[in-house]
N, C-alpha and C positions, 0 to 999 in steps of 0.2 A: 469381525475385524473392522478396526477404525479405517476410514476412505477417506482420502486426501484429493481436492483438486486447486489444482496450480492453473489460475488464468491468467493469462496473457493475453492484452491485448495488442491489436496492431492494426496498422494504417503505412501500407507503401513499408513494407518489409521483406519484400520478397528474397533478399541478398541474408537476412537474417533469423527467418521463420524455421526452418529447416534447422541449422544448427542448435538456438537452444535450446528445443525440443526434444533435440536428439541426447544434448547432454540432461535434459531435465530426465525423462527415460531410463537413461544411462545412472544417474547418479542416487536415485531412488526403486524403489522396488514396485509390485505390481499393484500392492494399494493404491497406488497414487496417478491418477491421470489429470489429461492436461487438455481445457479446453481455450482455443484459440477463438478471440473475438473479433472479427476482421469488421471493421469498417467502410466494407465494399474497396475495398483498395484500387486503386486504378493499372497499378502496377503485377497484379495479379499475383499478389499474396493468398489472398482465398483459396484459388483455384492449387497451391501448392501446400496449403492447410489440409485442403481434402486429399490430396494426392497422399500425405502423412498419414490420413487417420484411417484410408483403405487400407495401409498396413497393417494398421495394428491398433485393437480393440482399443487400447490406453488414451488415444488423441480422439477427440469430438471438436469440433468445426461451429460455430455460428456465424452467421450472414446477416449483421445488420445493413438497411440501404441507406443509412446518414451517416456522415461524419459527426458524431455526438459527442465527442469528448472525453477526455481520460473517463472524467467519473462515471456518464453516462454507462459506457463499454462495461465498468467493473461491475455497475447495479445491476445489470441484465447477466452479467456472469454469476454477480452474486445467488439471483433469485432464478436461474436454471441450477447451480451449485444445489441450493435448498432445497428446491423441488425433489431433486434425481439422488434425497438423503447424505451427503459428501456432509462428514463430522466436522472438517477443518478446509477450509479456503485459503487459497494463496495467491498474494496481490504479486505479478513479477511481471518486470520488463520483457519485451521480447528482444531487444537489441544487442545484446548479451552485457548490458553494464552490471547488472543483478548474475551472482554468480549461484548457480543453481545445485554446487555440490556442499555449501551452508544448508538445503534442505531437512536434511535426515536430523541436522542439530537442531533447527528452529519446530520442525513439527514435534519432535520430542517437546520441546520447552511449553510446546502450545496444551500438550500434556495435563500441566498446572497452571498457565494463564490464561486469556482469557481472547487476549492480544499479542502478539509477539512481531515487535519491529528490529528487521536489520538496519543497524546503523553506521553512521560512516564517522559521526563525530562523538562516539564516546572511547574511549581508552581500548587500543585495538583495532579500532574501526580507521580505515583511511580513503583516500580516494588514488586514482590512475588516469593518467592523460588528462587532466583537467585543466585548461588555462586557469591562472591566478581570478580571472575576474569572476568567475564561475563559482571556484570555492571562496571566492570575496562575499558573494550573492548570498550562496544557501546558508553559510555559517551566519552571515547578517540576519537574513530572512527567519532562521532558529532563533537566533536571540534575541529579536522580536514577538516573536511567535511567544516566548515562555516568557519573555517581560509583558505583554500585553496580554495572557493568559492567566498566567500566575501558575503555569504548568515546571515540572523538574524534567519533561522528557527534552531529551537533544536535540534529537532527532523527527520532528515531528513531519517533516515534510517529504520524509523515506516516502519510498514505494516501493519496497522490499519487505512482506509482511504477510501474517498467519493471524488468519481469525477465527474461532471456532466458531462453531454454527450455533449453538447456545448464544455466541456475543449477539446476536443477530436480534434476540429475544429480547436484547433488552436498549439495542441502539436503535434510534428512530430512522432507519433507512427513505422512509416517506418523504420527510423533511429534508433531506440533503436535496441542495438546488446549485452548488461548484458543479462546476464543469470538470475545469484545468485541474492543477496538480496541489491548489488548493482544499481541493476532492482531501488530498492526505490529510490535510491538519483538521479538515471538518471530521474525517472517521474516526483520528486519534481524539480530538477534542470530546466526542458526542460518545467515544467508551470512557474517556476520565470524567465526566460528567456523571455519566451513569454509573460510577464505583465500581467498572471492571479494572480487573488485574494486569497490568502492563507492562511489559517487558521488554529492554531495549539488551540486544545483541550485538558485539562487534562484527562487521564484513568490511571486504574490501569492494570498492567501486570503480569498476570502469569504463571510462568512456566507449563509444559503439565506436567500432571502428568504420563499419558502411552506414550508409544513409545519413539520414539529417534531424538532428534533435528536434523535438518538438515546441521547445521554451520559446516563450516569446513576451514581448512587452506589455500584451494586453493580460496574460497568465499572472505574471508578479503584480499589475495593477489589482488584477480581481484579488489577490490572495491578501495583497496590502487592506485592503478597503475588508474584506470580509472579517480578520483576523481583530480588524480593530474594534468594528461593531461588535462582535463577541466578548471582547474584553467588556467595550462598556456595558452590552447588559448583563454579564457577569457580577461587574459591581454596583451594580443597578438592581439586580434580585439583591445583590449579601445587604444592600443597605436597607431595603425592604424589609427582608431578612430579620437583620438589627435592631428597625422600629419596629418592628410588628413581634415578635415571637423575642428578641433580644438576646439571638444567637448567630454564631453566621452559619454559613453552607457548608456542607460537608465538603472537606478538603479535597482538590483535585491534584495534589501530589503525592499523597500520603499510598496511593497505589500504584507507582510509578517508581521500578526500578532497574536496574543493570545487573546484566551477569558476562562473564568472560564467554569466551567461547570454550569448545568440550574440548580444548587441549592447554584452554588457560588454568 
């Protein structure tokens, strides 16, 4: 039987660790467990991660002692995923903006792709309690993202997503050095590079209602600055490319698509 793990990481969660676990559990069957990456939380999130996984075999626990950063938390979730054989990986919030009963749909989808992102800005997709300046941000920060890429996904800065363990084989995880939530567009980017199969979902999003986001000024700087340097040696290899061989790169949109969701 295929084995699914859904990680979460978290930092100063303790108001939210507890519930969406309970619904992730809840909304998927026993293939699928769920390992929390706590970042030593000062708030004593950990110590109620374990308190979850003495219940019940499904929840497993990691203690990193640095606050290292979205990406950091996911790579170490990634490569104990691998290790411990889990076919498909699952990148989700813990705060409950990532809604956890799209699961059963997107692991299906992960099925036949390669990659599977829920999204909030393709047809379907929406967000909840978001101030205007927010969804001013991410929608901008996208269509950056795929004008400076030359990518068709919408969504590329999701954090709602399935990866099977195959995509792993052929994404250079070594190389990723994001931190922040620029972490997403470098994993989306580094599978449409590498001609895996990608597939964007509609979800809806919503805001956490406790605790305090994590976004911050220094996060949209790094992703600003990363996203461009990519662009340019993007077209810095195709013109290489052009003079040398007198073709260009193999497309990174041509594996990049949309589907409704299972009641569309």
């Amino acid at each position: 039987m295929s084995k699914s793990l859904v990680i979460i990481p978290t930092y100063d969660e303790a108001e939210n660790v507890r519930p969406i676990v309970a619904r992730t559990l809840a909304a998927t069957d026993d293939s699928v467990h769920v390992l929390v990456v706590d970042d030593n939380s000062p708030d004593g999130t950990g110590d109620i991660a374990d308190a979850i996984a003495r219940e019940t075999d499904r929840v497993h626990v990691m203690h990193r002692t640095v606050k290292d950063g979205l990406g950091g938390a996911y790579l170490a979730g990634f490569a104990w995923g691998l290790e411990h054989g889990y076919d498909k990986l699952v990148e989700m919030d813990a705060d409950g903006s990532h809604h956890p009963e799209y699961l059963p749909w997107m692991l299906e989808l992960a099925d036949s792709n390669d990659l599977v992102l829920g999204s909030r800005w393709i047809k379907g997709g929406e967000v909840e309690n978001w101030p205007w300046y927010r969804e001013l941000l991410s929608r901008g920060g996208n269509l950056y993202t795929r004008m400076a890429l030359g990518i068709a996904v919408r969504d590329a800065t999701g954090g709602f997503r399935v990866f099977t363990s195959s995509a792993f084989e052929r994404i250079d995880l070594a190389g990723v050095a994001s931190k922040g939530y620029c972490f997403q567009v470098d994993l989306c980017w580094r599978a449409l590079e590498a001609g895996l199969r990608v597939v964007e979902t509609p979800i809806t999003f919503t805001e956490r209602e406790f605790g305090v986001s994590k976004m911050s000024g220094n996060i949209v700087r790094e992703s600003l600055t990363l996203v461009t340097k990519w662009g340019i040696d993007r077209r810095l290899r195709e013109l290489r490319s052009l003079m040398r061989d007198h073709r260009r790169l193999p497309s990174v949109r041509r594996n990049a698509h949309a589907v409704g969701d299972r009641t569309a």
